[in-house]
Residue, then its C-alpha position, 0 to 999 in steps of 0.5 A: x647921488x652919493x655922498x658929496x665928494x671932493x675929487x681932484x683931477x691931474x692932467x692935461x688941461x692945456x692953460x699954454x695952449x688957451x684950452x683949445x682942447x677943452x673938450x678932452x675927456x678929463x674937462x668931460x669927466x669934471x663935468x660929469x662929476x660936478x653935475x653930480x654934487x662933487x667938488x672938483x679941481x683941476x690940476x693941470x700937470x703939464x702946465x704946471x711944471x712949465x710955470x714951476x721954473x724960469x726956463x719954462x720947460x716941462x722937465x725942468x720943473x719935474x720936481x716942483x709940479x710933484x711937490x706942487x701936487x703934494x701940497x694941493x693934496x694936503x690941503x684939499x684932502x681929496x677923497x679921490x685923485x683921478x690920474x690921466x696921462x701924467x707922465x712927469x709924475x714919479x711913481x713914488x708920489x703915489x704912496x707920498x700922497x696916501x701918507x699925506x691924505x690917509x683916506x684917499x682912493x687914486x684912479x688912474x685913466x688911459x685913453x690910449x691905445x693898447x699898440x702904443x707900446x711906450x705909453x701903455x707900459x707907463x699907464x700899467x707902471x702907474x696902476x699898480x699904484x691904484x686902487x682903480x684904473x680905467x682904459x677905452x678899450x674893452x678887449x679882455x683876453x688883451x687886458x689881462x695880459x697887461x699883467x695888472x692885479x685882479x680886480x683893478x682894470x675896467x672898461x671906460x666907454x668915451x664920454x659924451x658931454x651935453x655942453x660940449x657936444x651940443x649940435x644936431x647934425x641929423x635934424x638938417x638936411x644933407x643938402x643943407x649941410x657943408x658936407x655929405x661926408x667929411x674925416x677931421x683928423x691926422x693922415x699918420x699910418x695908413x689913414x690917407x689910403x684909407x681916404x683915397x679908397x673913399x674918394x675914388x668910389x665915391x660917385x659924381x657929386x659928392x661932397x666929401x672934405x678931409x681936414x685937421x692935419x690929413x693931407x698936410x691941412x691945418x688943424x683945427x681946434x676950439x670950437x671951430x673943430x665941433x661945429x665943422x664936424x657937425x656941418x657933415x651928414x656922415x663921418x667914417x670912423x677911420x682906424x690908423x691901420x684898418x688892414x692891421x689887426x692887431x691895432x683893431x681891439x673891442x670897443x676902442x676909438x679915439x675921443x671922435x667917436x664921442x664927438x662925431x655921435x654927440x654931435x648927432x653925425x651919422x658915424x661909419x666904424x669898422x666892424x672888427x672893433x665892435x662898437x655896436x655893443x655900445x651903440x647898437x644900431x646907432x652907429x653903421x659897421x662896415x668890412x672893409x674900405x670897399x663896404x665903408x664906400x657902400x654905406x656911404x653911397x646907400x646913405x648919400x642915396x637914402x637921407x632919411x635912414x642917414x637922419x634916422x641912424x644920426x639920431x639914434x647915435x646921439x640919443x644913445x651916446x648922450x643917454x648911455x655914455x654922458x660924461x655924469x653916468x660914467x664919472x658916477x661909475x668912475x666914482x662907485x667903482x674907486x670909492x667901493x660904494x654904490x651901483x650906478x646903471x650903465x650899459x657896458x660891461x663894468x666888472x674888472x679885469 
C-alpha cells in the first residue's frame, strides 16, 4: 500500500435523488480507495450547486459550488482531486485549486462514450488541465485523436465492487432463477430492434423479460435493479447501435458489464468491442443479432456451460477489475508512484 493519501472525489453522488445510483463508479471508486488506507471525500457537485440558492437549480448556483469546491480544498488539502463528469465547473477552477492546494495532482475520469460528441468535447477541454485522466474505452488510434498531450490519457476498465455486486447468479440453477435471459436498460437507438431479433428467435419457453425503461417500462433503481439483474441466467450486452461501427470501440461498455458479471450473470457481448481481452473466456462474444440468438438458445440448451461461463465472469471481474485494484492504478499513475499489478494495458495515450 502506498503512503496514506487524502483524495477528494467530485461528482454525481446523487443526495436529490436519495442515492438510487449508489453503486455508480465514483461511489465504486471511493471504496476502493478507502479499502486501501486513503481518506476520501465526496463532493457531490451537482447537489451542491442545487443547495447553493433558493431557486434550487444547478445553474443558478454555478458560482457558489465552485467557491464551495475551492474552500473544501483549502481546508482538506487533498493530495489528489479526481473529477467525474463535472460539467458545472469552470475550467478556470483547475488552476484556482493548484494555487490553493500547491502539491495537489488532479485526475479527470469519463465514462462516456467516444460518439458522444458533446460530452467527449468537454471531457478533453478538461483534461488538458490534468495531471491524468482516464476513459472506458481502450481504442487507441481513436484516443490519440482526441488531441490530448502525450502521456495523459489512460484506459479505465468498469470497476467491480464486492459490496455492491455481491450476488452469485451462476451458483442457481436456470430453472430456479426469474429469468432464462433478461436486458434491464433503455430502449433509445436501435437497442429495441435488437431485442425483437432476440425475441423472435428465441425457441418456445423461453423466459426472457426487458425492463428499466426499454418498451416504455419503468425504471428500476437502488438495489431493487442489482437483485433483478441477478434473478437472470444470462444478459446480452446490447450496444445502442450494433449495426453502426462507429459507435463499436475496444473494450468500451456501459457500467452493465460490471454489474452483469459482478453479479455472477453469464453476460453475451458483441464481439467487435472485444471485451474478451479483459475478460477472456468469462464472457461469450457474438456476431451479430443472428449469433447472440445462437448462444442464447446453446445456453438455455446446456446450463452447466452457462454456470460455468458465469462463473468465470465473476471471478475475473472481481479478481482483475475490483474497484481497490483500479483505484490503486488511478492513484500510482496520477501520484507518479508505484506499479500496482493490473491486466490490461495502463501505459498512456
Amino acid at each position: 500500500m502506498s503512503k496514506p493519501r487524502r483524495i477528494l472525489i467530485v461528482g454525481n453522488f446523487g443526495r436529490k435523488g436519495l442515492y438510487r445510483r449508489y453503486f455508480n463508479t465514483e461511489a465504486k471508486l471511493a471504496n476502493g480507495f478507502i479499502r486501501s488506507g486513503h481518506h476520501v471525500l465526496n463532493f457531490s457537485d451537482r447537489d451542491h450547486a442545487r443547495e447553493a440558492t433558493i431557486w434550487g437549480t444547478q445553474k443558478a448556483g454555478r458560482r457558489k459550488l465552485a467557491l464551495q469546491l475551492l474552500e473544501v480544498a483549502t481546508h482538506y488539502q487533498p493530495h489528489m482531486i479526481l473529477f467525474s463528469h463535472v460539467d458545472l465547473l469552470p475550467n478556470s477552477l483547475f488552476q484556482q485549486l493548484r494555487d490553493t492546494t500547491p502539491d495537489v495532482k488532479l485526475a479527470a475520469l469519463c465514462v462516456d462514450a467516444l460518439f458522444r460528441d458533446a460530452t467527449i468535447a468537454r471531457f478533453v477541454a478538461r483534461a488538458q488541465e490534468m495531471d491524468t485522466a482516464f476513459i472506458t474505452t481502450g481504442d487507441r488510434v481513436l484516443l490519440k485523436e482526441l488531441g490530448l498531450p502525450g502521456g495523459r490519457l489512460y484506459f479505465l476498465p468498469n470497476p467491480v465492487d464486492e459490496s455492491m455486486e455481491s450476488e452469485r447468479a451462476f451458483e442457481v440453477r436456470r430453472e430456479d432463477l426469474g429469468f432464462d435471459g433478461q436486458f434491464l436498460g433503455t430502449g433509445i437507438d436501435k437497442r429495441e430492434a435488437q431485442l425483437d431479433a432476440i425475441q423472435v428467435g428465441l425457441p418456445a419457453g423461453y423466459r426472457f423479460h426487458c425492463g428499466g425503461k426499454a418498451y416504455a417500462s419503468e425504471r428500476i433503481d437502488s438495489t431493487a435493479f442489482l437483485l433483478k439483474l441477478a434473478d437472470s441466467a444470462v444478459c446480452p450486452n446490447l450496444p445502442l447501435d450494433d449495426l453502426n461501427t462507429k459507435q463499436l470501440h475496444k473494450l468500451y461498455s456501459s457500467d452493465r458489464i460490471a454489474q452483469t458479471l459482478g453479479q455472477g450473470v453469464t453476460t453475451l457481448t458483441i464481439k467487435a468491442c472485444q471485451l474478451s481481452e479483459l475478460y477472456e473466456d468469462g464472457v461469450v462474444e457474438y456476431e451479430n443479432r443472428a449469433s447472440l440468438v445462437e448462444h442464447m438458445r446453446d445456453l438455455f440448451h446446456d446450463d452447466e456451460k452457462r454456470r460455468r461461463i458465469g462463473e468465470r465472469g465473476h471471478f475475473i471481474a472481481h479478481s482483475r477489475t475490483n474497484a481497490t485494484r483500479i483505484a490503486n492504478y488511478i492513484l500510482s499513475r496520477t501520484m507518479g508512484e508505484g506499479n500496482p499489478e493490473i491486466f490490461w494495458d495502463g501505459s498512456p495515450v
